[in-house]
C-alpha positions as CSV (number, residue, x, y, z in Angstrom):
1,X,66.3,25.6,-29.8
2,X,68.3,22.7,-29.9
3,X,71.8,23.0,-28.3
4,X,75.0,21.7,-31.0
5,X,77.3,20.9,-27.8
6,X,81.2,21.6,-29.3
7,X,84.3,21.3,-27.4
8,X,87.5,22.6,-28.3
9,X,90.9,21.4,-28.9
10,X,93.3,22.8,-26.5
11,X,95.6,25.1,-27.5
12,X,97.2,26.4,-24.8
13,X,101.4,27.3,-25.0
14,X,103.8,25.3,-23.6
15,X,106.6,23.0,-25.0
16,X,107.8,20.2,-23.2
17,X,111.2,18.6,-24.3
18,X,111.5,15.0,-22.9
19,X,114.9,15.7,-21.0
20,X,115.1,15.4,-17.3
21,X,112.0,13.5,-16.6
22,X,109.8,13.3,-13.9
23,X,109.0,9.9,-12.4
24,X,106.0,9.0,-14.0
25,X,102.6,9.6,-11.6
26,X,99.5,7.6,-12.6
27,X,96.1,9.0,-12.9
28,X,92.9,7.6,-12.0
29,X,91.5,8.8,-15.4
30,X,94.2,6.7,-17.4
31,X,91.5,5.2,-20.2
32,X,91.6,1.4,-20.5
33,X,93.7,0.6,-23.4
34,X,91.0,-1.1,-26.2
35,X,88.0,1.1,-25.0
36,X,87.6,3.6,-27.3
37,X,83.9,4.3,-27.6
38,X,81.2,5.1,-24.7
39,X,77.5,4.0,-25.3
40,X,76.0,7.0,-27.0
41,X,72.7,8.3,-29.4
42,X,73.6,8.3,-33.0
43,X,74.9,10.6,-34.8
44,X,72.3,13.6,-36.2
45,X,73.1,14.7,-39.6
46,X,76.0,16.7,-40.5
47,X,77.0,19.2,-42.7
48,X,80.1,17.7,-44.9
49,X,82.6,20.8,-46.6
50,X,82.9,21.2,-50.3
51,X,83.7,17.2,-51.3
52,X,86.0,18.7,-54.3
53,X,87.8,21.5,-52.0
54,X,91.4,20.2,-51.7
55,X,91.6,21.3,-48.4
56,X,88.7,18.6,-47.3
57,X,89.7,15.8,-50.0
58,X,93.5,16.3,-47.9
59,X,91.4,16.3,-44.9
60,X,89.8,13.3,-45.6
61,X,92.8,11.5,-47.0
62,X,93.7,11.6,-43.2
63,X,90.3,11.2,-41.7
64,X,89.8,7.4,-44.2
65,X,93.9,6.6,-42.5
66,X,92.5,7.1,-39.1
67,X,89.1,5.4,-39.3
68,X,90.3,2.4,-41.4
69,X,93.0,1.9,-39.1
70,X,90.1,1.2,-36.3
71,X,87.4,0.1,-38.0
72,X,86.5,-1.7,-34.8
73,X,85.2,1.6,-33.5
74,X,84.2,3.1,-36.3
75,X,81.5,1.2,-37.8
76,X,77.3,1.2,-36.9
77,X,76.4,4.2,-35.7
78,X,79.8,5.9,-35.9
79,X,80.6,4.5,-39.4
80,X,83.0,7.0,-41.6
81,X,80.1,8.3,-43.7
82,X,78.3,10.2,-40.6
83,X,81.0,12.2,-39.8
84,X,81.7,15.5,-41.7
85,X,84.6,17.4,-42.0
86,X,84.9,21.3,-42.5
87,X,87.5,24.1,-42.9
88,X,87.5,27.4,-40.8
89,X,88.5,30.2,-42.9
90,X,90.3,31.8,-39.3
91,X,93.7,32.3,-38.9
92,X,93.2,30.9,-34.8
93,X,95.1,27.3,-34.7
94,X,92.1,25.1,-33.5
95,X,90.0,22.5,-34.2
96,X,86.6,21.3,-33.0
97,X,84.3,18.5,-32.5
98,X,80.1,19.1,-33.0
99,X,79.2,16.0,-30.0
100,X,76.1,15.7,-31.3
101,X,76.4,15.3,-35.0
102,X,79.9,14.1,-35.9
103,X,81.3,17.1,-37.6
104,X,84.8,18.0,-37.4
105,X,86.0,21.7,-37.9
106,X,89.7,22.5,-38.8
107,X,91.0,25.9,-39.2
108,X,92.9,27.2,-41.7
109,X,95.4,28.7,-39.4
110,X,96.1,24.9,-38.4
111,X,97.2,23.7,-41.5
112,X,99.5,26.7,-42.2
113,X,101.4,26.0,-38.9
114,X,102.3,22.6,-39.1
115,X,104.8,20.9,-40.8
116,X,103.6,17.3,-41.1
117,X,100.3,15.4,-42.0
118,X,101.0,13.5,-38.8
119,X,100.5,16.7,-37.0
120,X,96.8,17.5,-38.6
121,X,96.4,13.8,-38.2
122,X,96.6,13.8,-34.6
123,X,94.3,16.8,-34.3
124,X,92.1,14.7,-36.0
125,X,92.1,12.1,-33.7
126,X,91.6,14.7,-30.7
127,X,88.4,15.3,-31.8
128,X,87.5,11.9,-32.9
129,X,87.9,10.8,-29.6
130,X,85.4,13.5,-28.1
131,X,82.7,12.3,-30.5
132,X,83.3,8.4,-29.9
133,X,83.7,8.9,-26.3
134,X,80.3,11.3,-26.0
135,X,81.9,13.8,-24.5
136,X,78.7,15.9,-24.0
137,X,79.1,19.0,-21.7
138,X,76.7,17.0,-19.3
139,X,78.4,14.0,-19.1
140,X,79.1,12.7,-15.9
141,X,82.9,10.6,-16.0
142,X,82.1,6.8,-14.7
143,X,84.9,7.3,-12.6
144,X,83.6,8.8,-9.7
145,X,83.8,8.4,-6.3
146,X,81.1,6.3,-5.2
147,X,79.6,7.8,-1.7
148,X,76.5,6.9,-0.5
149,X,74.9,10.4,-1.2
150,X,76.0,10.1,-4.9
151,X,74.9,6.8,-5.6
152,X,71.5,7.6,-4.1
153,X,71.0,10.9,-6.2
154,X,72.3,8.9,-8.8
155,X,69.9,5.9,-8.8
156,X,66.9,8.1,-7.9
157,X,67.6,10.5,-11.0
158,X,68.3,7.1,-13.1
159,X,64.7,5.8,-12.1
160,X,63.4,9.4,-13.1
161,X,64.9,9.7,-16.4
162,X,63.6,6.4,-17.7
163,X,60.0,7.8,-16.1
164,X,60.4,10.7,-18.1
165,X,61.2,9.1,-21.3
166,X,58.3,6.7,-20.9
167,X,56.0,9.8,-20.1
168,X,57.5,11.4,-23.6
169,X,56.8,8.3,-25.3
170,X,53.2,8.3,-24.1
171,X,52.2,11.6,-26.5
172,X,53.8,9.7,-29.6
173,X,50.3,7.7,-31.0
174,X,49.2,11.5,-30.9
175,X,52.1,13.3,-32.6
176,X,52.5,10.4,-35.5
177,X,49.0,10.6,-36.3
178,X,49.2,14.0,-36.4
179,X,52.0,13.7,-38.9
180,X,50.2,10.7,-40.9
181,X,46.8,13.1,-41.2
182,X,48.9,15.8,-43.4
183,X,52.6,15.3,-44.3
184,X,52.9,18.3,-45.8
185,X,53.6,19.5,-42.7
186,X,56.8,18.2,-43.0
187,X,57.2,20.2,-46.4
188,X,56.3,23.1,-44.8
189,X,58.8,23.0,-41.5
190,X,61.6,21.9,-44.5
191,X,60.6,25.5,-46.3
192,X,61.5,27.4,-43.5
193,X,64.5,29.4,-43.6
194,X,65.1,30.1,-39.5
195,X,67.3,27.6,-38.4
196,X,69.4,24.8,-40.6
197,X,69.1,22.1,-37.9
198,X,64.9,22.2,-38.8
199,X,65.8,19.6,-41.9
200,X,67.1,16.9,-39.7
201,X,64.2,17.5,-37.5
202,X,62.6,17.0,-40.8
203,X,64.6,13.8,-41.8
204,X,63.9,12.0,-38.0
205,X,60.1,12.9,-38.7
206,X,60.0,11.4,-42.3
207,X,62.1,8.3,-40.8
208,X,59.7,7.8,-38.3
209,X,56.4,7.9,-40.9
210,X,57.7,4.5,-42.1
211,X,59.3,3.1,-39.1
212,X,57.8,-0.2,-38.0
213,X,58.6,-0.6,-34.2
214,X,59.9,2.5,-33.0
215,X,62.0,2.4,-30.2
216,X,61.0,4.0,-26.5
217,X,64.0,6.4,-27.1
218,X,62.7,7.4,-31.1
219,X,59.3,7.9,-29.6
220,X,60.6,10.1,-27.0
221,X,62.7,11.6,-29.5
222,X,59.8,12.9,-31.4
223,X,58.2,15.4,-28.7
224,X,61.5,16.3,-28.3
225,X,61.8,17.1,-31.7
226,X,58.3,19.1,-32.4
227,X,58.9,21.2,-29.1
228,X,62.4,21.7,-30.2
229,X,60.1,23.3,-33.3
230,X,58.0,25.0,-31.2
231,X,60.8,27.1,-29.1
232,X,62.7,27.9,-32.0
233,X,59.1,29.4,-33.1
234,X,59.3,31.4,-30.5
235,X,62.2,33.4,-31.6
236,X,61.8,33.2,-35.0
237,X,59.1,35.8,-36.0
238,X,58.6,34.6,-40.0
239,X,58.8,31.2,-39.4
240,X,56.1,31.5,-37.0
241,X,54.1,33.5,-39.2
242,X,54.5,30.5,-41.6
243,X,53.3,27.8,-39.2
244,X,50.5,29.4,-37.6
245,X,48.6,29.4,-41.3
246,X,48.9,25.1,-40.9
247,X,46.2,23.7,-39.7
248,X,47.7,20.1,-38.6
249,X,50.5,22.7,-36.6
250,X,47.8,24.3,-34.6
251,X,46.1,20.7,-33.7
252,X,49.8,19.6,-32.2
253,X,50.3,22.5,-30.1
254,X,47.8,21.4,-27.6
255,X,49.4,18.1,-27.7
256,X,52.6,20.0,-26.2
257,X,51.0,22.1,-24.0
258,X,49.7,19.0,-22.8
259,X,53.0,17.4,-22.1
260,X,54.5,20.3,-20.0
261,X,51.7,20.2,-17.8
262,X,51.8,16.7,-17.6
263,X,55.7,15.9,-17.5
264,X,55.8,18.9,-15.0
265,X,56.4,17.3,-11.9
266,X,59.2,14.7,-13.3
267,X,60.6,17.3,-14.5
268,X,60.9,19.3,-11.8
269,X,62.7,16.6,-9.7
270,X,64.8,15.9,-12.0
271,X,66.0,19.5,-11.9
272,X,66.3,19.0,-8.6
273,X,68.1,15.8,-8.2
274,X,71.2,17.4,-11.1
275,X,71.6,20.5,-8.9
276,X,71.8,18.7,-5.8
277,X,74.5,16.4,-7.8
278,X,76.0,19.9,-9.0
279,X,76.6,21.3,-5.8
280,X,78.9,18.3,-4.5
281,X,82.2,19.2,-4.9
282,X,83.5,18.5,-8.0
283,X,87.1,17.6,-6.7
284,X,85.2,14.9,-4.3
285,X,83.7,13.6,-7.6
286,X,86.8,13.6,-10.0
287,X,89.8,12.9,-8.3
288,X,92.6,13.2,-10.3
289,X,94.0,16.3,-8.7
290,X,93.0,19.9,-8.9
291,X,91.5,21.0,-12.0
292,X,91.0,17.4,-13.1
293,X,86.9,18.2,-12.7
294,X,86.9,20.5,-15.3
295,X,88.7,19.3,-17.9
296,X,89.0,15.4,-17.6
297,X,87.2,15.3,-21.5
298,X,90.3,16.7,-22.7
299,X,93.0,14.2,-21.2
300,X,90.3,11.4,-22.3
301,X,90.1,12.9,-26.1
302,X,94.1,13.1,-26.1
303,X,94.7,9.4,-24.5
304,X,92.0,7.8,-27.0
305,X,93.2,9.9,-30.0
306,X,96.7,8.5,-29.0
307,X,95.3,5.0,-29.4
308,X,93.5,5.7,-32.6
309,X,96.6,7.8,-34.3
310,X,99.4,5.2,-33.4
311,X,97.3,2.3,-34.9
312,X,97.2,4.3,-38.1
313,X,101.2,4.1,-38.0
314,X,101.8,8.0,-37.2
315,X,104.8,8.8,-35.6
316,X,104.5,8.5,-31.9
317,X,106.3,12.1,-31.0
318,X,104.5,14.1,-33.6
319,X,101.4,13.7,-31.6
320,X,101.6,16.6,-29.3
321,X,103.4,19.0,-31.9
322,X,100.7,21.1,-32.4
323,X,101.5,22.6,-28.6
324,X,105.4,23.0,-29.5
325,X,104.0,25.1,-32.7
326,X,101.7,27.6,-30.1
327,X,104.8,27.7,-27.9
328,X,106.7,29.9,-30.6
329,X,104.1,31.9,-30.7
330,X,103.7,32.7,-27.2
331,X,107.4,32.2,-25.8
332,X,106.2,30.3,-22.7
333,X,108.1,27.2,-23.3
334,X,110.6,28.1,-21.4
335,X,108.4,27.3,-18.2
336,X,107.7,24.0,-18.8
337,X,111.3,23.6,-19.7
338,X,112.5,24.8,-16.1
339,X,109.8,22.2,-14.7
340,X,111.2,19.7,-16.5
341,X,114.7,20.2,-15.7
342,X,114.0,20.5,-11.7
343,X,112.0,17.0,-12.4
344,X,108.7,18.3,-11.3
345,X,105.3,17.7,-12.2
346,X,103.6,20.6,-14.7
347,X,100.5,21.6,-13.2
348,X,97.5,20.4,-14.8
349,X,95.2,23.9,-14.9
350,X,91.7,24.0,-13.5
351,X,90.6,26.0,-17.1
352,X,88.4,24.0,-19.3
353,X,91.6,22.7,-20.7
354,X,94.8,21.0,-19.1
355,X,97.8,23.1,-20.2
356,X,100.0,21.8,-22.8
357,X,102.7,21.2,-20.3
358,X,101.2,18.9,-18.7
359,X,98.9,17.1,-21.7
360,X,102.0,16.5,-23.5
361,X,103.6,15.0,-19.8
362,X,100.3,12.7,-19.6
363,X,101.1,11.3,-23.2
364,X,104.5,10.7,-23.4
365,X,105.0,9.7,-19.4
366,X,101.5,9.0,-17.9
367,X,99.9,7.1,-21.1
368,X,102.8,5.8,-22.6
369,X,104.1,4.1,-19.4
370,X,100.3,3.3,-18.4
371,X,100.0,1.2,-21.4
372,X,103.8,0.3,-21.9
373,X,103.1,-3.4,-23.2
374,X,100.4,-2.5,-25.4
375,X,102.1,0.5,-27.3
376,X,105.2,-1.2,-27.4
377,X,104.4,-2.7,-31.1
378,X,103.7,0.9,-32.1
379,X,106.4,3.0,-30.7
380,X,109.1,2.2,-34.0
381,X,105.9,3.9,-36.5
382,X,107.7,6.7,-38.7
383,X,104.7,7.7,-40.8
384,X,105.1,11.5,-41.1
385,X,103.3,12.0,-44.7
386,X,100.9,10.2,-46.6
387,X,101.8,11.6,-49.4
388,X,104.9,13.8,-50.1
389,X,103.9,17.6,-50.9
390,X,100.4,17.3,-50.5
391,X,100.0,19.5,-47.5
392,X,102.5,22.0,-49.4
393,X,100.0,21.9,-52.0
394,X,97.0,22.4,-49.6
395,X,98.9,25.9,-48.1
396,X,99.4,27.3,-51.4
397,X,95.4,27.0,-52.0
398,X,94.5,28.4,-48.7
């Protein structure tokens, strides 16, 4: 079954005051100021909340401030109508990103705690930035040291992945035609009830029907999407009862059992080739200090949110309120408080997330002074509220 890769908003406790400061230390992660997408696929189809909830039309509100305000980034494949946006009925503070499809998940214990629609605003453009900059689990930073031993796994697994795509490609005259001969196969995969993510199988395949000139990566794309079918069959007793009464089902299943003998040995190697790349030290890869391997995404997602919330005029101190909110609820502010009075650097963390200490450090000291010139025109912005009361209003709903 096909993997929805999601990464969380950090939400660890710790308030940092902006008193005694440490000198500023820069980090070889610091994003370049302008760059705030990655190449990436487009976005699969989402799931958008109730359109007439006034949670999500507040939501939204804020999500049309954000986008509009970089419209050089959003537009194409990450235009504003792809992405979704959903409330959590959980009383947790979080927020979340869906990598793969551009769906946004706010909790309902997020709105109640913050005072400002600058604060949800910022959350907001967290998770933005995970989606814009691809921040798939398996995504390897371009910012690596480059050693002979990496570049050569590297190149060799490069050369390999483009063989593998080709050698997907290969089975798509077979699949199509397959398709073509009956497309009430398509009806039929649509009708079953297993797994929500089967429709947009079912809109790629239908897309495809009437494609002229397919790309290497669609074509691939489809045997990825049929197997993707095929395991989910696997685990899904009734909707395997379902398809093993179609006909034009049964002719494609040699078809893939075809392809994993064939694609076998690529596969294999390339396997291979990401474990060997694994089992290099992560610290030699990502150096940034310790922890910086495993949770780079996160200082990337709060450094490109910056960028996107202060060109949508939000106040530049609100951004990192969301951590002095936890801190009340956790009383551990008053470690990062003692850092900051003795001057010293918070330590990052090596969890999947930095601690707040430091992520709110990295903004105001490391970003800010990183890109001193360039958020200079944004630093007087006092937008709090879009408009007044509304997140009042929202709370009372919820």
């Amino acid at each position: 079954m096909r993997r929805t890769t999601r990464l969380f908003l950090c939400l660890s406790s710790l308030q940092l005051q902006i008193a005694c400061q440490p000198a500023s230390q820069s980090s070889s992660l610091d994003h370049t100021f302008g760059q705030t997408t990655r190449p990436r696929a487009a976005l699969k189809a989402c799931e958008k909340g109730d359109a007439n909830a006034p949670a999500i039309l507040y939501m939204q509100t804020l999500f049309q401030k954000l986008v509009t305000s970089n419209s050089g980034t959003f537009q194409g494949p990450l235009a504003p109508a792809n992405f979704c946006l959903r409330l959590d009925q959980d009383d947790e503070i979080n927020g979340l990103a869906y990598i793969e499809n551009g769906e946004i998940h706010l909790t309902k214990g997020l709105i109640m705690a913050v005072d400002h629609d600058a604060d949800i605003a910022a959350v907001l453009a967290h998770e933005l930035a995970h989606i814009t900059m691809d921040h798939r689990y398996d995504l390897e930073h371009e910012k690596v040291v480059a050693g002979s031993k990496v570049t050569e796994l590297k190149a060799e697994l490069a050369k390999k992945q483009d063989e593998y795509r080709e050698g997907k490609a290969a089975f798509y005259p077979d699949l199509i035609a397959a398709l073509k001969k009956d497309p009430t196969l398509l009806d039929a995969i649509a009708a079953l009830k297993g797994a929500v993510w089967l429709k947009s199988i079912v809109a790629d395949m239908r897309s495809l029907l009437t494609k002229v000139g397919p790309t290497l990566q669609e074509k691939a794309g489809l045997l990825d999407d049929v197997t993707s079918l095929r395991d989910h069959l696997k685990y899904d007793d009734d909707d395997r009862a379902v398809m093993e009464k179609n006909a034009t089902w049964n002719d494609i299943i040699p078809i893939l059992d075809r392809s994993d003998l064939e694609l076998m040995a690529v596969r294999s190697r390339m396997s291979e080739l990401n474990q060997a790349l694994r089992d290099i030290p992560r610290e030699d890869l990502i150096q940034d200090g310790p922890g910086a391997a495993s949770n780079w995404k996160e200082q990337e997602a709060d450094e490109v949110g910056y960028e996107f919330y202060l060109r949508a005029g939000f106040r530049p101190d609100r951004f990192t309120s969301i951590h002095n909110v936890l801190m009340a609820q956790s009383r551990s502010d008053g470690e990062c408080s003692a850092l900051q009075a003795k001057g010293q650097l918070p330590p990052r963390g090596a969890a999947s997330h930095p601690s707040s200490c430091w992520r709110i450090y990295n903004i105001s000291q490391r970003e800010a002074m990183a890109h001193a010139e360039a958020y200079k025109p944004f630093m007087n912005n006092s937008l709090l509220s879009l408009t007044v009361g509304a997140l009042e209003e929202v709370k009372k709903g919820l």
